[in-house]
N, C-alpha and C positions, 0 to 999 in steps of 0.2 A: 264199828266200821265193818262194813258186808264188801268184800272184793270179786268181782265179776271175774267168775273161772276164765281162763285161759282157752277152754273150747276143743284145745290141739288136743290130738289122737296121742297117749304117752301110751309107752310100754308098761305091760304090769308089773305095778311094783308090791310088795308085800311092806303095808306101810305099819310102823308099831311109835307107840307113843307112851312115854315110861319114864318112871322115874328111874336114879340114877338104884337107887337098891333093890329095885326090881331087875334092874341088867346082869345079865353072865358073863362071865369072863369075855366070852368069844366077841360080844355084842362091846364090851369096855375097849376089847383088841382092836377091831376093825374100826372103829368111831377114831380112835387115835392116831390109828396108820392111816387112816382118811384126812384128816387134820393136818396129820405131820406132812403127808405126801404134799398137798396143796399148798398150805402156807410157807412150811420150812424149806421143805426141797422146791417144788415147782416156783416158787415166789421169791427163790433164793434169801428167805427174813431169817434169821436164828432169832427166837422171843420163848418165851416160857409160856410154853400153851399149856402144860397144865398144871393151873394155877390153882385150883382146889376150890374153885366153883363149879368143878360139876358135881361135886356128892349133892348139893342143894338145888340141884337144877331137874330139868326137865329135858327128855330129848326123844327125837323126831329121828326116825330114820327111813329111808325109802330102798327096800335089800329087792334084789333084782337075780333072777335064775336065769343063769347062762350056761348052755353045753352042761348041764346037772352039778355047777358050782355056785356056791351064793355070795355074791357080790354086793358089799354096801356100796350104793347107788349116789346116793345123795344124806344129809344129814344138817341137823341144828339143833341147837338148846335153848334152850330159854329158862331166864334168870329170874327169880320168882321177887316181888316186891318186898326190903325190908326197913327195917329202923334209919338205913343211911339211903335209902332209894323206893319212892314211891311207885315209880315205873315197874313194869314187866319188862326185862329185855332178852330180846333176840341176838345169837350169836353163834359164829365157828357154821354161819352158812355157806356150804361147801355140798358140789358134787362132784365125782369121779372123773375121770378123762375122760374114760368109758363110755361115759353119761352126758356129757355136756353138747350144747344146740339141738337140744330135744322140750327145751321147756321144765325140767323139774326141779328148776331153781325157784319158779312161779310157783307150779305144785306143792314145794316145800312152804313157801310162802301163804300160799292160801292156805293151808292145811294147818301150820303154824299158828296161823290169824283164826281162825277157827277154831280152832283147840282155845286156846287163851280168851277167846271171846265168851267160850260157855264156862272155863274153871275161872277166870277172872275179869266178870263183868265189869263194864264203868272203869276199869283201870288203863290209866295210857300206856302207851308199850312205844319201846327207843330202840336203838339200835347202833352201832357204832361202826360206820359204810366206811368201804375205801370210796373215796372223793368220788372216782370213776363210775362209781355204779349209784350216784346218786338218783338216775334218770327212773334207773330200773326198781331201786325204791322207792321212789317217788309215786308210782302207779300202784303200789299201795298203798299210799296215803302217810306217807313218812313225808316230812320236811325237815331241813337244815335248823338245827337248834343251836349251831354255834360257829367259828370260823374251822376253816380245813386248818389240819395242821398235822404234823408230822408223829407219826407212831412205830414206830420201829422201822424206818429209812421208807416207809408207805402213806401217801396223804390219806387222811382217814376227816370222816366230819359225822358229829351226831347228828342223830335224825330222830324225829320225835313222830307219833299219831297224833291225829288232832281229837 
């Protein structure tokens, strides 16, 4: 699946893509206070975000230099396919206050889809959308694999690649 960039002018980001033991503390810190800020506090959810699928995972970050401080911008992981899941899946797609109506929710997205397209050809890749943003994965080639339904007080619906 080949997704047609997005075109818009983003700010530079300093993009790295890493496994989870390849990351340093600082890079483990900010991923989580990114996570927490959005889901937990912004989205008022209490849920157990870390759940000890990121030692096995993959993650994407988009770190942005402000005023000479470094700022993660935006962020995702992706779940590599095992014995209980064929799929590749995407998740804990999140970017900053900072950073939001600029587009690098798509960025993360295409960049994501692109990465997993070259380490894991031929593999379908899922995703587990709040309901709301079904539209905006959609335009990457995600469809509704099952009904909405409730995930910690949030409509959430799986989405699959074709």
């Amino acid at each position: 699946m080949t997704v047609q960039s997005t075109a818009l002018p983003l700010p530079q980001f300093d993009w790295q893509w890493k496994a989870f033991d390849a990351l340093d503390a600082r890079e483990v810190y900010a991923m989580l206070k990114l996570r927490s800020d959005a889901f937990v506090v912004e989205q008022n959810c209490v849920y157990g975000d870390i759940d000890g699928l990121d030692f096995g995972a993959w993650h994407l970050f988009a770190w942005s230099e402000q005023g000479g401080a470094r700022e993660l911008a935006g962020y995702l992981r992706v779940l590599l396919p095992d014995a209980q899941d064929p799929d590749v899946r995407i998740g804990r797609v999140v970017t900053s206050q900072n950073h939001r109506g600029i587009k690098l929710g798509n960025a993360l997205l295409e960049r994501a889809i692109a990465q997993i397209e070259r380490q894991w050809p031929e593999v379908a890749m899922r995703l587990h959308a709040q309901a709301h943003l079904q539209k905006f994965y959609g335009a990457f080639g995600f469809s509704p694999v099952g009904e909405i339904h409730d995930e910690d007080g949030i409509a959430h619906v799986w989405m699959r690649s074709a």
